[in-house]
Every structure is written in C-alpha cells, then in structure tokens.
C-alpha positions in Angstrom: 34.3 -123.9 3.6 37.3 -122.6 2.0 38.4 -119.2 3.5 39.3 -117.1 0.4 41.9 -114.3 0.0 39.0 -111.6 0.2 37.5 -113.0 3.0 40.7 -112.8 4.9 41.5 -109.1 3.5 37.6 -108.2 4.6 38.4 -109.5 8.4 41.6 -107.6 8.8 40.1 -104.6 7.4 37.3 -105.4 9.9 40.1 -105.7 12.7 41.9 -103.0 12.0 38.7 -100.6 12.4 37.3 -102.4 15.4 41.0 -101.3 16.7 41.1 -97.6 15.2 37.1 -97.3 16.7 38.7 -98.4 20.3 41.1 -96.0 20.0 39.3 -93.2 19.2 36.6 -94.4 21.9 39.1 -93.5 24.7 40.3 -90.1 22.9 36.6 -89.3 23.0 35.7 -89.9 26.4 39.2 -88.9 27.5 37.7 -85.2 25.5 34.5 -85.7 27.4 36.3 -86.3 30.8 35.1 -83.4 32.8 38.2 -83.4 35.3 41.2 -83.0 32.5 39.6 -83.2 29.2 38.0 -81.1 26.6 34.8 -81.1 28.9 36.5 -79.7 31.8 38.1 -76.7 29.7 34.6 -76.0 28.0 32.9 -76.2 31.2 35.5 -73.2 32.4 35.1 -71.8 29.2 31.4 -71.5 30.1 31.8 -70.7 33.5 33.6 -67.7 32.6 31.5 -66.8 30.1 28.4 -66.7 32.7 31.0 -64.3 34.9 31.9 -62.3 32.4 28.2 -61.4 30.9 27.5 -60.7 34.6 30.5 -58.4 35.2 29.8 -56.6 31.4 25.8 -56.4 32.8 27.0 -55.0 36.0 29.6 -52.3 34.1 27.0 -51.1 31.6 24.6 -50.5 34.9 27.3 -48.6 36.9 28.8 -46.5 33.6 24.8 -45.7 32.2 24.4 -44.3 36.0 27.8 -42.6 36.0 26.9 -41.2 32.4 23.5 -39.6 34.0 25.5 -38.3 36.4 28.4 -37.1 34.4 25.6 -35.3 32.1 23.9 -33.7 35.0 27.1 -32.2 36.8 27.6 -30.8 32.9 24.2 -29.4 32.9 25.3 -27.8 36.3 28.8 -26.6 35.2 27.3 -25.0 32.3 24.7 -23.2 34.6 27.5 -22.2 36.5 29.8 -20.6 33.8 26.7 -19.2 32.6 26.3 -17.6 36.3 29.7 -16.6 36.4 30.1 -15.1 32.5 27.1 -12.8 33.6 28.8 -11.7 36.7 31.7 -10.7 35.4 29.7 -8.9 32.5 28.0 -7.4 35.2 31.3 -6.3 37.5 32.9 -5.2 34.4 29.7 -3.0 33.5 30.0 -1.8 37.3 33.3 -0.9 37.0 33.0 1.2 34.0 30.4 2.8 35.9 32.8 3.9 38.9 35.3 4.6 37.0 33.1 7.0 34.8 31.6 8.7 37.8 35.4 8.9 39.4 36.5 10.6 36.4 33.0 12.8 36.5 34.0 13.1 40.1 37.0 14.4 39.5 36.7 16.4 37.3 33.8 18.5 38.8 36.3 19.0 42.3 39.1 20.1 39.8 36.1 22.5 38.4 35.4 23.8 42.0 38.9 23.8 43.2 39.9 26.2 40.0 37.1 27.8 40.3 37.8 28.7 44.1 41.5 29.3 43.1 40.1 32.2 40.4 37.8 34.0 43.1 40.7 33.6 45.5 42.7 35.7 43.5 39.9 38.1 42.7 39.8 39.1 46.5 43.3 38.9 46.7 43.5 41.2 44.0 40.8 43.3 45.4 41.9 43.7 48.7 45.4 44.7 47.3 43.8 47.2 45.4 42.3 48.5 48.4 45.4 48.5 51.0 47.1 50.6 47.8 43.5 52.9 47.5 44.1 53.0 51.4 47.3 53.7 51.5 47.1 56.5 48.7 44.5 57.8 51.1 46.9 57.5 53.9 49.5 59.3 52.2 47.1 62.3 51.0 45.7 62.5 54.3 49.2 63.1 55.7 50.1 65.6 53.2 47.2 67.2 53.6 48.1 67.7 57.0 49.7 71.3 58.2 52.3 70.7 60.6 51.0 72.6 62.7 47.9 69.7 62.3 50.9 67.1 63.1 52.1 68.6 65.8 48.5 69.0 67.3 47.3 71.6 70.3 50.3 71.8 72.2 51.8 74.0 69.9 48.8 76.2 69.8 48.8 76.4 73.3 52.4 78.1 73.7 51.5 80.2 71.1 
C-alpha cells in the first residue's frame, strides 16, 4: 500500500477538523454550563422574565382598580361642582333678592319718614297760626278792654 499525497492531505484535513470539532465541543458545553455560561445567563434572563410579567400583571390590576376609582371620585367631583355652581346661583339669586327688598325697604321708611316730616310741619304751621290767631285775639281782647275793665271793681267801689 503506497500512501499517496491525497491520502495524506485527506488525514490532516481529517485531523485538523476532529481538532476544530473538540474545540468547539468545550465552547459549547462551556455555553451550555448552567453555573457561568450562556445557560446560566439565559436561565436569569428567563427568570426575570417570569418576574417581570408577574409584576406588569400585578401593575395593570392595581392601576385598572385605581383607574375605577380615579373615574368615580371624578364622577363625584363633578356632582359636587355641580352642587356647589347651583348654590352659589342660588345665594347669588338670594342676595339680589335682599338687596332689592333693602332698597324697597328703604325706600318706603324714607317715604314715611318724609312723609311724617311734611305733616310735622303742617301742625307746626298750624299751631303757629293759631298762637298768632290767639294772640291777635289776646291783643283785641285787651284793647277792647276799658280801663276801668282793667282795673276791675275796686275802682267802682270808691266811686
């Protein structure tokens, strides 16, 4: 048997990748090693994954129930202003009111008080007319008078 040039190219070729497949048989289960390879970091990976869809589960429970309770203390706000826009409607309505029946108020003791004030004067003015009629009177009466009136009976007695 006479070993040929080929034949000896074919088993080093054959060498070489029996070597190379070695090789990359301990990268790959060095990848696969579940301690410090590729394995452990997709076993992490995983693990956090599982964590992380339960947290994001958990969050969209809690923020679906805080968003139904958000919208219903809305809804109750809104009842609220709605509450408060008609009471000050309705204060502001009142005051109007009051202030209408102060000014009608007001105006009618104004009406009275000037109207007491004219019939004031009036009697006033009548009873000063009536002291002058009376004092006219007065006067007349004592003019009227002898003096022999003034002086009265005990004149006419020593007469």
């Amino acid at each position: 048997m006479i070993v040929q040039p080929t034949d000896i190219a074919i088993f080093l070729v054959s060498f070489a990748a029996c070597i190379y497949c070695f090789v990359l048989s301990k990268r790959l289960k060095a990848l696969q090693d579940t301690k410090d390879g590729l394995g452990a970091t997709i076993t992490a990976l995983s693990t956090s994954i599982a964590k992380m869809s339960a947290t994001t589960q958990d969050t969209r429970v809690r923020v679906e129930s805080m968003a139904t309770r958000l919208a219903h203390l809305i809804s109750e706000a809104d009842k609220t202003c709605q509450k408060l826009e008609s009471t000050i409607a309705s204060v502001d309505k009142a005051r109007a009111n009051a202030t209408d029946e102060v000014q009608t108020a007001q105006m009618d003791l104004y009406m009275m008080m000037r109207t007491a004030l004219d019939q004031s004067k009036e009697r006033i003015n009548e009873m000063t007319g009536m002291m002058r009629q009376m004092r006219v009177m007065s006067d007349e009466v004592s003019r009227n008078l002898e003096p022999a009136e003034m002086v009265g009976p005990s004149r006419s007695r020593t007469a």
